[in-house]
C-alpha positions as CSV (number, residue, x, y, z in Angstrom):
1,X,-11.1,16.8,-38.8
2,X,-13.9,15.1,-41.1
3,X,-16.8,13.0,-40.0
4,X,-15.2,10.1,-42.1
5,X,-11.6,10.1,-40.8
6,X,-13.3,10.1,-37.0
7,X,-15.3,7.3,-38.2
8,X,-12.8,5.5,-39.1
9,X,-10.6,5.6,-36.1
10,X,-14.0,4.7,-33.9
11,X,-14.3,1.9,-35.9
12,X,-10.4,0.5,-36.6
13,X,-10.3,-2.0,-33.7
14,X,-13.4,-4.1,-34.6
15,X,-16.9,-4.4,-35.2
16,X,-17.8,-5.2,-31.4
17,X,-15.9,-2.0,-30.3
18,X,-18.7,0.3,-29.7
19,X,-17.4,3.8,-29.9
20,X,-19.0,7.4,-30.6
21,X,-17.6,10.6,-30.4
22,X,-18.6,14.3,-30.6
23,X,-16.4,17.1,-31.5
24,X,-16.2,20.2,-29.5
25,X,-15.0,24.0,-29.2
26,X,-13.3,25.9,-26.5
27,X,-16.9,27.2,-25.9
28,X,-17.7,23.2,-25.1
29,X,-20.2,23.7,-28.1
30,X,-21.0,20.7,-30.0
31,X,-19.4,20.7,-33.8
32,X,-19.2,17.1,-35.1
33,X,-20.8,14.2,-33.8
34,X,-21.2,10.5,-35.0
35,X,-24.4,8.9,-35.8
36,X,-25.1,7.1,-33.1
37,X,-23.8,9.5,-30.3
38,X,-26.9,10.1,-28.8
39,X,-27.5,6.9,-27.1
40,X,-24.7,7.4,-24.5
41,X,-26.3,10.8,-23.4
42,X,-27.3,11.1,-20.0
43,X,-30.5,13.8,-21.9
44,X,-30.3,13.1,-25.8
45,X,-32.5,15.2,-27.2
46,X,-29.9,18.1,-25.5
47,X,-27.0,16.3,-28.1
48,X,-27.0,18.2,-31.1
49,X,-25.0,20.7,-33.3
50,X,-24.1,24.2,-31.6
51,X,-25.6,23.2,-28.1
52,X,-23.3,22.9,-25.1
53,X,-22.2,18.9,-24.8
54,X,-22.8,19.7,-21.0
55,X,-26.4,19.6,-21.8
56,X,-26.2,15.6,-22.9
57,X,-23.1,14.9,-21.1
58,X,-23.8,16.8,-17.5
59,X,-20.1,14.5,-16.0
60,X,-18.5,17.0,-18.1
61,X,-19.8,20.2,-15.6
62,X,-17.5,20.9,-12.8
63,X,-14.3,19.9,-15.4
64,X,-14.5,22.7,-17.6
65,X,-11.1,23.9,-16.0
66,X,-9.8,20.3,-17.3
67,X,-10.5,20.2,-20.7
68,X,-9.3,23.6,-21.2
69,X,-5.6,22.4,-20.0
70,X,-6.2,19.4,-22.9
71,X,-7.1,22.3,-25.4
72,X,-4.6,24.3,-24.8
73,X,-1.8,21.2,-24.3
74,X,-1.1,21.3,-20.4
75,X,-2.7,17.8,-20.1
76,X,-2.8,15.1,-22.7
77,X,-6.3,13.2,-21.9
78,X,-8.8,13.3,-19.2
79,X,-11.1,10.0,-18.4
80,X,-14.0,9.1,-16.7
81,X,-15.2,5.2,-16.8
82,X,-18.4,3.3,-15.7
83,X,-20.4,5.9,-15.8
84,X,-23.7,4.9,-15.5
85,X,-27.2,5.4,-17.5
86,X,-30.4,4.0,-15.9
87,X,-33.6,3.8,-17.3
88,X,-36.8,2.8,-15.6
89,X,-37.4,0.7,-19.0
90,X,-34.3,-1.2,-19.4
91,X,-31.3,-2.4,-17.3
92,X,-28.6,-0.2,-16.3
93,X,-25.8,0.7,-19.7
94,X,-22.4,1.7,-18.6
95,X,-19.9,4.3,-21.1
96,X,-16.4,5.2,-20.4
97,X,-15.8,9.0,-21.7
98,X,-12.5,10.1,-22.8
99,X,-11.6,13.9,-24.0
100,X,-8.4,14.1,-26.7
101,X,-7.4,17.2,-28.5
102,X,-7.2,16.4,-31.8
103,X,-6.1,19.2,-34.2
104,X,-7.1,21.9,-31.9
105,X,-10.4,20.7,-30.9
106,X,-11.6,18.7,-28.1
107,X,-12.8,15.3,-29.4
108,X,-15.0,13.2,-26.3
109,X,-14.9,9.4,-27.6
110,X,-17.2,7.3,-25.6
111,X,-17.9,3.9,-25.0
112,X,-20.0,1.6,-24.2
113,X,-18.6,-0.4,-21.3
114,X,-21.8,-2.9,-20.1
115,X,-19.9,-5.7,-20.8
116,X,-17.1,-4.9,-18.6
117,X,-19.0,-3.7,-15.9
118,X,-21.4,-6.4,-15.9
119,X,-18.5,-9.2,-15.6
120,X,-17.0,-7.2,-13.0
121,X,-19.9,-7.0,-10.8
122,X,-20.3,-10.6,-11.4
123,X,-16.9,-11.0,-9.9
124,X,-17.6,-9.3,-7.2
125,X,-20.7,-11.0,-6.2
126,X,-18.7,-14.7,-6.6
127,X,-16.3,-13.0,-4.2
128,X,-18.6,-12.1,-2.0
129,X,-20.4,-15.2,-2.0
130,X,-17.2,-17.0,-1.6
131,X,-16.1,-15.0,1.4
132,X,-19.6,-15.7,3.2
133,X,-19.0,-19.7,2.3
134,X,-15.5,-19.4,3.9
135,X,-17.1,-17.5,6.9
136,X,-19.6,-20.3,7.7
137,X,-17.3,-22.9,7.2
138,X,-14.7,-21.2,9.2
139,X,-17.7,-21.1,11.9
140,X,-18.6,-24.7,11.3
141,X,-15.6,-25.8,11.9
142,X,-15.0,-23.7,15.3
143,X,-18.6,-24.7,16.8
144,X,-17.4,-28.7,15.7
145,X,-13.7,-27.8,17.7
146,X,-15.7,-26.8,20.7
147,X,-18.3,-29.8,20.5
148,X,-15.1,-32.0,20.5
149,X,-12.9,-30.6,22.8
150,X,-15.9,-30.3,25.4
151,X,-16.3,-34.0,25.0
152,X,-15.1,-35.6,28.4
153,X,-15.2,-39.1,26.4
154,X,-11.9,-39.8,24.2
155,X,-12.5,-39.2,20.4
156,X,-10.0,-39.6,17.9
157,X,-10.4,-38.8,14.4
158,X,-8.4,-40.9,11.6
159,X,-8.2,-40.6,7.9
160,X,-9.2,-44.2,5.9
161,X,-5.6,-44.8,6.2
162,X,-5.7,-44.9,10.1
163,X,-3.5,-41.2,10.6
164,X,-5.0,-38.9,13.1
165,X,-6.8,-36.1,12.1
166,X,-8.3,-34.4,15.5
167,X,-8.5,-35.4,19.2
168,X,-9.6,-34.0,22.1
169,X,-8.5,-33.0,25.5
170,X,-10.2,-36.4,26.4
171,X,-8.3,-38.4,24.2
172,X,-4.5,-36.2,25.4
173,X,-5.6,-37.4,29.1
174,X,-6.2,-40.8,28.8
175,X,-3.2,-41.2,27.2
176,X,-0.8,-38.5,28.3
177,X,0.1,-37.1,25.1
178,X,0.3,-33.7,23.4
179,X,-1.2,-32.6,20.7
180,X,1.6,-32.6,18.3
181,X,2.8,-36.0,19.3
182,X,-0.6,-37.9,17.8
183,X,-2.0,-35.4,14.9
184,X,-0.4,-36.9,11.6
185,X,0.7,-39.7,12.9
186,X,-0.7,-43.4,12.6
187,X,-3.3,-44.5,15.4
188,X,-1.0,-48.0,16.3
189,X,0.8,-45.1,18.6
190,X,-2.4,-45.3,21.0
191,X,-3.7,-48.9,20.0
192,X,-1.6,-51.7,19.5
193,X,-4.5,-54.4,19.3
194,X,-4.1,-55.5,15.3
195,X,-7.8,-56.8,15.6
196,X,-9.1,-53.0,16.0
197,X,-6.7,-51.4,13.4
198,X,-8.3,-54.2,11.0
């Protein structure tokens, strides 16, 4: 296939899509790339015409087996995503790699992928901040029911509208009720005095 018509399918989606590709042999020898290829090389000065892509591209070792079964039609596609590309002199840049056959030779498309990744370690961090919030609440909230129920006072606990939130084992004593029978349910049950409910 021509340079042009490869072009052109890199670029159909959009502008934004960021998308390179190389074309190979059986041999994994490079015969076609696009112009801007190099840049998702793991070694791009190993990325040109005639060399093995396995030079630039060393995820591709160890799959050789692989893209032969895509050459020869015994597999459609093979993937690899977020793979990553650090450099001491910028922050990290993140390709997806996908192999096609296309018209008997193996085409590699790659991507650049920083955008998702990025976002998606973001999200994970949020999570795990979030989980660490719900873990010291959750541990707040257990060292406050211990402080309560160790209480040998009476305590009750009522929303502005005078329905009980908590109580202690104090409170369940003194008055000789369960749990269940005062939580949710309006304090006139244990006072009956209309000055103190005012």
């Amino acid at each position: 296939m021509k340079y042009l018509e490869l072009e052109q399918i890199c670029n159909k989606f959009s502008d934004n899509w960021q998308m390179e590709y190389l074309q190979i042999n059986r041999d994994f020898h490079i015969l076609d790339a696009s112009e801007h290829v190099q840049r998702f090389a793991d070694c791009p000065s190993e990325v040109m015409l005639l060399r093995d892509i396995r030079l630039g591209f060393p995820e591709l070792i160890g799959v050789e087996d692989i893209l032969i079964d895509i050459l020869e039609g015994r597999q459609k596609y093979f993937e690899l995503k977020s793979i990553a590309r650090f450099s001491r002199f910028s922050s990290p840049f993140y390709i997806d790699l996908y192999v096609r056959n296309l018209d008997d030779k193996l085409i590699v498309f790659f991507e650049d992928a920083t955008s998702r990744m990025v976002l998606q370690q973001k999200l994970i961090q949020k999570k795990r901040e979030k989980n660490i919030l719900l873990k010291k609440l959750a541990a707040s909230q257990n060292y406050l029911e211990n402080i309560i129920a160790s209480m040998t006072d009476a305590m009750l606990v009522t929303t502005s509208s005078g329905k009980i939130k908590i109580v202690n084992k104090a409170t369940l004593y003194l008055f000789g009720y369960d749990k269940a029978e005062l939580v949710g349910k309006d304090i006139s049950i244990i006072i009956h005095d209309e000055e103190l409910l005012s």
